[in-house]
N, C-alpha and C positions, 0 to 999 in steps of 0.2 A: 454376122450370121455364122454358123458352125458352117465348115468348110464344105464343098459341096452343095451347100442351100441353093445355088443358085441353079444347082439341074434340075432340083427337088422343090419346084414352088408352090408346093402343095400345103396348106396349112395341118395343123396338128388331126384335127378333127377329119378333117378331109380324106388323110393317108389313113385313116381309122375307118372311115366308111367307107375306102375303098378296099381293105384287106379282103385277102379270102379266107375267111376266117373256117375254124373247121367245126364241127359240132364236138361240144365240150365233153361228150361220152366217150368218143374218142380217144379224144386228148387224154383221159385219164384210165380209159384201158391200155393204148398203147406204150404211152411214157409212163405212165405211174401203176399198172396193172388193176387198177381198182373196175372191178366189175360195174355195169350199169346198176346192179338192183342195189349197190352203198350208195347211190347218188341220188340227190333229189333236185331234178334240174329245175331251173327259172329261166324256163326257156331253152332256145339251142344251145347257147352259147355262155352259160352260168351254170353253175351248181354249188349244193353244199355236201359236203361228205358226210356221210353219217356215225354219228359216234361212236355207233356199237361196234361199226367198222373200225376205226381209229383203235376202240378197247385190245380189239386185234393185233396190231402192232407194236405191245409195249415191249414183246422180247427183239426185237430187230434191235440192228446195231444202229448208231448213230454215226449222220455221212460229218463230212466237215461245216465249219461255221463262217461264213464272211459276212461280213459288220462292215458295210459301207457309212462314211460320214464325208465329214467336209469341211472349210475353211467357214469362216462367220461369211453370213453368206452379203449379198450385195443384190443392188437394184441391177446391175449387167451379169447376173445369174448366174449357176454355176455347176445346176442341172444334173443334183443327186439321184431323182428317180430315175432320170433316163439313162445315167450310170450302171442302175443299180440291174434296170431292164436289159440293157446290150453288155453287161456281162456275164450275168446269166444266160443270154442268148452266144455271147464269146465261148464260154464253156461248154456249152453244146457243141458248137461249133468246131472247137479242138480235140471233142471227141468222149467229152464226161458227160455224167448221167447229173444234172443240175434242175434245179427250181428256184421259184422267187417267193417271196414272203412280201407284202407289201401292204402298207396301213389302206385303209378306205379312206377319199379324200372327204372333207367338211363342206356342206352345202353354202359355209360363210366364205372361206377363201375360192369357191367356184365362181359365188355371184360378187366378189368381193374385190381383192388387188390382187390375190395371189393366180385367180387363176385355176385349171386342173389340175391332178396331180397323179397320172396317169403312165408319166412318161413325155419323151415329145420324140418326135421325126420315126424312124423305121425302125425307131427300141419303146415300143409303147404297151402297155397291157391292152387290151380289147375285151369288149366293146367301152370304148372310150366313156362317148358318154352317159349311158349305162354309169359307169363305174365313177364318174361325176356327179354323178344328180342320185337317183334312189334307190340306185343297186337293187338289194337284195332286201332290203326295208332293217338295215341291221340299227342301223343311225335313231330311226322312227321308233324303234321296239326301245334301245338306252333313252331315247327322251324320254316315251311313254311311264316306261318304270322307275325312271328319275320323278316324274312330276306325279306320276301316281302316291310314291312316296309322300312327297309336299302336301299334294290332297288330303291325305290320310289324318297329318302333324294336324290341320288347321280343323278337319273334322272331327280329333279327337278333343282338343279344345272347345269345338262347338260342343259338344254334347258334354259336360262338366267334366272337361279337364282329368281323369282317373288319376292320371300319372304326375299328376300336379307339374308340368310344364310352364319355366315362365316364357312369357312370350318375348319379352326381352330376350330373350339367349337362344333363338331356335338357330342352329348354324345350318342347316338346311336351303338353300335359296332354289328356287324356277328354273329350267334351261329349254333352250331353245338351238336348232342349228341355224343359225342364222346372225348373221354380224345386226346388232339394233342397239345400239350405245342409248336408245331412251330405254330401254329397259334395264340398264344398270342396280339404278336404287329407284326403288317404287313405293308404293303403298298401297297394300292389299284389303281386303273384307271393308271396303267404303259401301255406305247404299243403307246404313240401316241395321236391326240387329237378327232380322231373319240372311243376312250375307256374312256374320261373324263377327269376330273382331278385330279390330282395324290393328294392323302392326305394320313396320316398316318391312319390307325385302326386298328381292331382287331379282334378277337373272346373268346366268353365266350361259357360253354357249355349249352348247351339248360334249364340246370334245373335249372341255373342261372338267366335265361332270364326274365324279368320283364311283357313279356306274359305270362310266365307259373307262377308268383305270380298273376299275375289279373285275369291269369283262374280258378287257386286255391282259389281266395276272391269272385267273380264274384257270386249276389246270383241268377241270372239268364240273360235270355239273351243283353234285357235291358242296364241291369248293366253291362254288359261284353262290349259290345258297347261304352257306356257312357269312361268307365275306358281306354278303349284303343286310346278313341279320346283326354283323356287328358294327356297321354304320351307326355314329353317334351324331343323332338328328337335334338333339338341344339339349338344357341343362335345366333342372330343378332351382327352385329359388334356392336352396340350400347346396347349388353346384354338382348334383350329382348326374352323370348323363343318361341320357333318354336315349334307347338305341332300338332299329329298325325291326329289331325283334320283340320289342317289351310293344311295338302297335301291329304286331303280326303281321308286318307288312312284306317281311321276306320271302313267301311262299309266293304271295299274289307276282310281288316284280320277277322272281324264277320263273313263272308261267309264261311272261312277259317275253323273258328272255330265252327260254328255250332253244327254238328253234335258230334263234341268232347266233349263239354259243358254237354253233357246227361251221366250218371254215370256210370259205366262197375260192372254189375253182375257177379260172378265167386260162387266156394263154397271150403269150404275146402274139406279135406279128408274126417271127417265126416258131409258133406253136408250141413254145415252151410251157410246160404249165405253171402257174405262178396262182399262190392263196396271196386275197386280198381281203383282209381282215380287221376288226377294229380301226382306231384311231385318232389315240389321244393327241394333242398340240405339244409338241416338247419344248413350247416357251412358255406353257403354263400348267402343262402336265407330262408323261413320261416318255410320250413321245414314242412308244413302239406299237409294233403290230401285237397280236393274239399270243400268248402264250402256246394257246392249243393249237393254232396253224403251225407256228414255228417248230416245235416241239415233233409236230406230224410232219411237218417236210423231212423233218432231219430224220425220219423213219422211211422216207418214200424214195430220197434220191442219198448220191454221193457230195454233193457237195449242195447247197444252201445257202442262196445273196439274200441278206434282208439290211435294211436301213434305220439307222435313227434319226429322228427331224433333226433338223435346221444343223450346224455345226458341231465339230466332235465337243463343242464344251459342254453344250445343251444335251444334245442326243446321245453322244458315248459316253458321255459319264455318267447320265439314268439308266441306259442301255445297262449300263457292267454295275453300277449301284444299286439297283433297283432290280431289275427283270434279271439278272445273271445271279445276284444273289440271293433272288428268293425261289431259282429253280434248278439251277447248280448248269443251266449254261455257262460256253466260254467262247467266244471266238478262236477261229485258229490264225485269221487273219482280216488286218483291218484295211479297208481300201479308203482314202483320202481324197474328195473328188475338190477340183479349183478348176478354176479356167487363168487365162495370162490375162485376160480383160478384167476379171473381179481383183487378182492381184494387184493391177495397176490402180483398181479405184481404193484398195487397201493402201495402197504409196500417195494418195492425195488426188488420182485425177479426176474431172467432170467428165460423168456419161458420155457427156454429148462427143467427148475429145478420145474418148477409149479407141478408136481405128488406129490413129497414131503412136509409131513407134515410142515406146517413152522406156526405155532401158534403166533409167535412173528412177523412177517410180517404180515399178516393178520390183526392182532392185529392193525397194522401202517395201514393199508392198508383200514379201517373201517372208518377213517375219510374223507375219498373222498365220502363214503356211506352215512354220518353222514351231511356232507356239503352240499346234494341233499335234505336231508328230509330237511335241516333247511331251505332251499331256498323253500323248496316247500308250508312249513307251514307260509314263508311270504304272499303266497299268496291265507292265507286263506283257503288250501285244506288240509283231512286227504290222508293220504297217506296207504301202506301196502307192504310188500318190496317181492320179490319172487325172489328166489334163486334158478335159473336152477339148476338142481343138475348135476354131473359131477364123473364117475366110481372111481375116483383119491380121491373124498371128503372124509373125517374119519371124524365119530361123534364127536369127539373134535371140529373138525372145524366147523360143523355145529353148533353144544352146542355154541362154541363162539360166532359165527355170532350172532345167536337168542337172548341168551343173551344182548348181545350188542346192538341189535336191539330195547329188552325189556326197557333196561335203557335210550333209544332214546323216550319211549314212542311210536314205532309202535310195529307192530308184520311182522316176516320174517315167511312164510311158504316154505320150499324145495318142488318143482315142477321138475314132472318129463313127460312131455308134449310130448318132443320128443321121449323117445321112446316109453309114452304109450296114447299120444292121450290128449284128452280133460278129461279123467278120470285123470288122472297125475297130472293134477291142479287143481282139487277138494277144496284141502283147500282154496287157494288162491282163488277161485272163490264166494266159505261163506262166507269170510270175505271180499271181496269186494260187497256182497252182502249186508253186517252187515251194511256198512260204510256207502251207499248209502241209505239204507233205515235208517239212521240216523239222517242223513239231516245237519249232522253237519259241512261238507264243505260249507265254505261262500266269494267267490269269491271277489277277491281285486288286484288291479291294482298298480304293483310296483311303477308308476310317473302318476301325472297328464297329460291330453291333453294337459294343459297352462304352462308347464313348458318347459323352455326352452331347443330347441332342444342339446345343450353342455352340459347342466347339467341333460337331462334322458342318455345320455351316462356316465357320470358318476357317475350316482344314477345306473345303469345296471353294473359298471362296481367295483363300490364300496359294493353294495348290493349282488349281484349274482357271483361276481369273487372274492370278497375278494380283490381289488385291492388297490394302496395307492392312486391311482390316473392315469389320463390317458395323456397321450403324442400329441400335436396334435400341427401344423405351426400356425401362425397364418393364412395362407391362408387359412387351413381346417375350422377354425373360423370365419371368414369372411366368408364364403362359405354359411356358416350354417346360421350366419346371414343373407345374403341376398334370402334363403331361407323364413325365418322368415319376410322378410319384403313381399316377394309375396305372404305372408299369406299361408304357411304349416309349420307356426308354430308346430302348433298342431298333425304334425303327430307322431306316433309313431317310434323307432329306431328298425331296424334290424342290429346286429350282426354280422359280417363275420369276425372268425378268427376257428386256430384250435378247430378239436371237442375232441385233445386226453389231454387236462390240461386246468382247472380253470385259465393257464396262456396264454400269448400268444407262448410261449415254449413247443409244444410237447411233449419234454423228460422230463419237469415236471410234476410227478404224485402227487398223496396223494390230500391233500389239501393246495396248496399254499398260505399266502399270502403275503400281503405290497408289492405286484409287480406294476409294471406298464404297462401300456396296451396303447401300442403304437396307435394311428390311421393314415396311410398310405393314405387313400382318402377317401371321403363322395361321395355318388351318389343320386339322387334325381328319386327318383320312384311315381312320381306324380301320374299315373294311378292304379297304384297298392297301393298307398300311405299312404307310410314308407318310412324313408332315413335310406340308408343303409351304415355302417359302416367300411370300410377296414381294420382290424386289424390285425399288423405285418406281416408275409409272406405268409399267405390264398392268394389262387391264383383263381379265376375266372373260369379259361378253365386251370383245373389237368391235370399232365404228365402221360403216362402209368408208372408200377412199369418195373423194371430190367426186373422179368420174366412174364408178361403179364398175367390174366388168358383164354386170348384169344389162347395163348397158346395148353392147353388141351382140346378147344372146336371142334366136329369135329360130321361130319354125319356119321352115321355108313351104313353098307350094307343092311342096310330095312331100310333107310331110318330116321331113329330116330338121337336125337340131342343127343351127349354123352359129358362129360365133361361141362356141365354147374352146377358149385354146385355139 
């Protein structure tokens, strides 16, 4: 348990309904100046800021950038949001004018194995579960205008086909937020010929959906429009594609989307204000928060924590490939969250043995830490490592880490966030302070635009994985090519395999390499545009686990949500 748990036996949820939380008009008069009448609150304690407002700030300067990530993560955790929460609240704390950026969590990993993703202990965003379950209805508006689209595909077929559509090739599938591994591969319009006609599909889960990538790049509404009208929804017998605008379906899903496109205020525990926005999965999509949140914090404070999913190989490198190069963000500094107990299970050890000194695991276990900084500083940024600390740690291990970190050339500070707030990560807050006001991060892009879409997968996969090389049909090749011939060459590559190994193998920890990295299918995200990568057995639309955490989720007798986190 993080150090101090044991004064603090209050569960996640618990220390969330007990805050005193403030009314969120507040919060954004007094920390962010924004008047009540740009706010359109959901309730006391939510709001979305209004655009026209936002249009306002485009000559303001921009504060600094910190890009928290992390080691490949592990089942003894390693506690990026609650990082990403208590040092924003650290920043405050030593006296800067700070915010947080933070994705919306997925209704699959709430009721699923992951969990909330909120934050945990006294570095948490509020109201918790609120921002668990159905927020601000942003999740429900990308389904709706996802599967409205679909609707549309199968009702323009109903009615003779105009666009001559084959149904073999519609790349369009169903989404859903919710983990349901039987809706994978399906088969739709059964019942008869007043229900259509019968084709093969599917579903992905909603944070996979290539709406919620173009609501996340989208730098306003415009642009959100624009992106969803060039959505290519399927292919002509003679291969030519069908896109979201040729069934006029882009106006209706922008109606959709509206209102969701404006940013969600919340605040931490200590009343920090923090936008929580979008939120793609960064092991099967890009993995960040809203363009238009991030974009607006960096107008509203001095400096700005925001995170990319799961570890720097997944989440920083779409982070700076992806979302940095297609809106001319840069981090000015990158923060590397591990704990000593995920490091040890990177060196070999069982969960159940992680309380135990193991100096010589660890030891192993450093090169999976070691292999994020190196990846990080290909791209140009300093880095600065923060080590949740954990009741189980012994100065040894700490002594190693640091050390080890010293001869890495960063510095590790032990942070103690959870259970004491934004004071806990003090140090780590100086020294991301140090960094940025050094100027010494100088942002660089792993592959060119002009390189070819085969070979930025394996510059991502040689460079960032450590790999010997990557495995692909030639049909995935040819795929790519004739991507490359309708002129998206130049887009950038999204990633989809495990978030727990530099391999495509889960159960391989540390730092692998000379592996290979299988590619299973390419998919073409024209409107959100990146082609995206299928690698070895990442699955689209995830299963629940064995014991669900849906599970121990339940309303109690007044009314309150218990078992969430």
């Amino acid at each position: 348990m993080p150090a101090s748990q044991h004064l603090n036996p209050k569960s996640d949820i618990e220390i969330s309904q007990a805050a005193a939380k403030r009314p969120i008009v507040e919060i954004a008069r007094e920390k962010l100046g924004i008047a009540p009448e740009n706010l359109e609150p959901y309730g006391h304690y939510k709001a979305k800021i209004s655009m026209d407002y936002i249009k306002t700030l485009k000559d303001r300067p921009n504060g600094k950038l910190i890009l928290v990530s992390a080691i490949s993560p592990t089942p003894a955790g390693e506690g990026k949001t609650t990082t990403t929460v208590g040092l924003t609240d650290a920043l405050n704390h030593i006296g800067k004018k700070a915010m947080l950026c933070l994705r919306e969590p997925s209704l699959g990993p709430s009721f699923g194995m992951k969990g909330g993703a909120a934050g945990g202990g006294y570095a948490q965003v509020v109201p918790m579960e609120d921002i668990n379950l159905h927020f601000t209805g942003d999740f429900h508006a990308i389904t709706a205008a996802h599967n409205l689209l679909a609707a549309l595909i199968d009702n323009h077929i109903y009615w003779g086909n105009a666009l001559g559509i084959d149904s073999r090739r519609i790349a369009w599938r169903r989404v859903m937020d919710m983990n349901d591994r039987a809706l994978r591969q399906i088969v739709c319009s059964l019942g008869g010929v007043a229900n259509g006609f019968p084709r093969e599909a599917g579903f992905d889960i909603t944070v996979a959906s290539e709406v919620m990538a173009i609501f996340c790049l989208a730098r306003d509404l415009d642009d959100l429009k624009e992106r969803l009208g060039n959505v290519i929804v399927a292919y002509t017998r003679d291969r030519k594609p069908v896109r979201a605008r040729d069934l006029k379906a882009h106006g209706a899903m922008t109606a959709l989307l509206k209102d969701a496109l404006a940013p969600n205020l919340v605040q931490t525990l200590e009343g920090t204000p923090a936008f929580v926005h979008g939120g793609p999965f960064a092991n099967i999509a890009h993995g960040c928060n809203s363009v238009v949140a991030t974009t607006t914090a960096l107008k509203l404070a001095d400096y700005v924590v925001t995170e990319a999913g799961f570890g720097a190989d997944l989440g920083a490198e779409k982070f700076i490939n992806i979302k940095c190069r297609k809106t001319g963000l840069a981090p000015d500094c990158v923060v590397l969250v591990a704990t000593i107990r995920a490091l040890k299970m990177h060196g070999g050890v069982k969960r159940e043995d992680l309380k135990a000194e193991n100096l010589k695991a660890l030891e192993a276990g450093m090169a999976n830490l070691q292999r994020h900084v190196e990846n990080v500083r290909k791209f140009g940024l300093e880095a600065v490592v923060s080590i949740n600390r954990f009741s189980s740690d012994t100065e040894t291990e700490i002594k190693l880490v640091q050390e080890s970190c010293r001869k890495l050339g960063v510095e590790a500070f032990m942070a103690d966030h959870w259970a004491m707030g934004g004071a806990g990560a003090a140090d780590v807050a100086r020294a991301v302070v140090k960094i940025c006001d050094s100027g010494k991060s100088k942002l660089k892009f792993l592959y060119p635009d002009d390189m070819p879409l085969f070979e930025k997968i394996e510059t991502i996969a040689r460079e960032i994985y450590r790999a010997r090389g990557v495995a692909a049909d030639k049909s995935i090749r040819d795929q790519l090519k004739a991507w490359e011939d309708m002129g998206y060459g130049k887009l950038p590559i999204c990633i989809a395999k495990t978030q727990y190994s530099f391999s495509t193998d889960p159960d391989l920890k540390g730092a692998p390499v000379d592996h290979i990295i299988p590619i299973r299918e390419v998919r073409l995200s024209a409107g959100a545009e990146f082609v995206v990568a299928i690698c070895g057995e990442i699955m689209t639309m995830p299963g629940l686990p064995k014991v669900p955490a849906a599970d121990s989720i339940d309303v109690d007798a007044e009314g309150r949500i218990v078992g969430l986190f």
